[in-house]
C-alpha angles and dihedrals in degrees: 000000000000157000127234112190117181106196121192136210131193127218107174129325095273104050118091113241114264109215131212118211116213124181111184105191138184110229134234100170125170127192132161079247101046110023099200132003142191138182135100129293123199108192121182144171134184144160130260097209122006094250148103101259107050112081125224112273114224131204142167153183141196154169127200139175112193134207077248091072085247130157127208138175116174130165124169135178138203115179133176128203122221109295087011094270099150126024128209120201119175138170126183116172129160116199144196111184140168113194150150117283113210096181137246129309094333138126103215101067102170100063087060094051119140139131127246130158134214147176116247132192113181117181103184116167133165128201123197140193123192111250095173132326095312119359111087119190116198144117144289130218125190141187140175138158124180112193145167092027109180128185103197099185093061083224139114093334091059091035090057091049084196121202102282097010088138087051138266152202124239120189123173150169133190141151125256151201132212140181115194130184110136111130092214134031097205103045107005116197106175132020143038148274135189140162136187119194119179099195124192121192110199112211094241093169149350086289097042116084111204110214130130124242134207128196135173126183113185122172143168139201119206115182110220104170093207102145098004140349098266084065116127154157112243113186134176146180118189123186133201126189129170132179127186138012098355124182119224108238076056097054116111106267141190124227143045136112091297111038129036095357109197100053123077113252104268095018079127129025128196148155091236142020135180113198138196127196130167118185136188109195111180135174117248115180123342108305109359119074130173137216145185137204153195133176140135146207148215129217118188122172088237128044091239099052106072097163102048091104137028136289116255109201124182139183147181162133138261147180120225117197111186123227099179118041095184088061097023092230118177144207109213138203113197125184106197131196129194143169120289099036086298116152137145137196116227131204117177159134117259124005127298091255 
């Protein structure tokens, strides 16, 4: 169940309101990483300037605690100036999170298997100046910081001594290059939107790992209006590239509830990865929508060789029920599938990308 609160504030006489959306949810979440999760969820969105050309800014909160006995705090933040002339993204989580280690850079993943925890704090923030309509030109800062990681077993985890397995600090900044043309953040239908983020980490100390990172996100939404007019394509590549001392929380993964779904986050680890997914999302009656997938990645140990291991395709199908018709925000329900019997069940706010 849910809450949907529209609050109003007045400029002058003339103006008209501009109204502030707020959805305060309890939360019921799944993931393979986590099994079941609870906690509260405040999602809102609200306009800069009452007009055509600023886009509707987005931000959330939450707070879970998993079957897993994990703990999670996340808040993010995109916001949008009038006429969309600067743009503000920000991310802050802390994290404590027990989960399966499959090992590093290997195909057979199973026979790595073991459990650790660990404690996680991710600052992530953008900062973006208009160039023209769409092309914005700005900045990127980074932190994270993975601590008290602990592998209770003494098995594959502290066999593997991976790069960063007694903890470790990243802080980076880089610039960075977005083009932006979605006309919603929540449940986009037509437009684009694509960033590109070179991201150096000096070594500052013992506990810092210096390595550059380079990651592309590129996506596009095609409206088809097959079933219903909320139908749409909804296609994605996303590229990443690391070079240097890489730890290995850091490392480019599959998995997790956005990219790949159907394998469990870390099932393979990389230092690259070059994914694919394609996406068709359509209303079925009212409120509730479906939606299936396929896409597929390659993780090759450099950035050039693209072949050297082999190729990870996944596929599934969701429902989507929408809580806020003004946003179409959704709540959806994935089922993944991957190779080697992998597979997760997903269940989220917002779409996977």
């Amino acid at each position: 169940m849910f809450i949907s609160v529209t609050l109003k504030a007045q400029h002058d006489t003339t103006a008209q309101p501009k109204k502030i959306r707020i959805t305060p949810l309890p939360v019921i979440y799944y993931s393979p990483e986590t099994r079941f999760g609870f906690g509260a969820l405040v999602a809102g969105s609200f306009n800069a300037a009452n007009d055509s050309l600023t886009t509707a800014s987005y931000a959330q909160t939450y707070i879970l605690y998993t079957a897993n006995n994990q703990y999670d705090w996340g808040n993010k933040l995109r916001y949008y100036s009038p006429q969309n002339k600067f743009i503000f993204e920000g991310k802050f989580s802390f994290t404590y999170f027990p989960e399966f280690y499959y090992g590093i850079e290997t195909e057979t993943p199973l026979l790595k298997k073991d459990t650790i925890a660990y404690n996680k704090l991710t600052t992530d923030l953008r900062f973006y100046w208009r160039l023209n309509k769409n092309l914005y030109a700005g900045f990127a800062v980074r932190h994270n910081k993975i601590y008290d990681i602990d592998s209770p077993t003494g098995g594959q985890f502290q066999i593997d001594q991976p790069r960063g397995y007694q903890g470790y600090n990243l802080i980076g900044f880089a610039p960075a290059l977005t083009y932006e043309s979605r006309d919603s953040q929540t449940y986009p239908q037509r437009g684009i939107f694509a960033e590109v983020v070179l991201m150096p980490y000096p070594k500052w100390s013992d506990r810092y790992y210096g390595f550059f990172n380079l990651r592309i996100d590129a996506r596009k939404y095609i409206p088809l209006k097959i079933i219903s007019d909320r139908d749409v394509l909804a296609l994605q590549a996303f590229i990443n590239i690391n070079s240097g001392d890489v730890p290995f929380k850091d490392m480019a993964d599959i998995g997790g509830g956005n990219v790949m779904r159907g394998y469990y986050t870390g099932y393979y680890r990389y230092n690259n990865l070059y994914a694919l997914q394609a996406e068709y999302r359509a209303g079925l009656w009212r409120f509730i929508g479906i939606d299936v997938w396929i896409g597929g990645a390659l993780t090759p140990k450099s950035w050039y060789r693209v072949g050297d291991n082999s190729f990870k395709p996944n596929a599934g199908i969701g429902l989507r029920f929408m809580i806020n018709k003004k946003d179409q925000l959704n709540i959806r329900v994935d089922q993944g599938f991957g190779k080697q019997q992998q597979q997760g069940f997903y269940l989220d706010i917002a779409e996977a990308y």
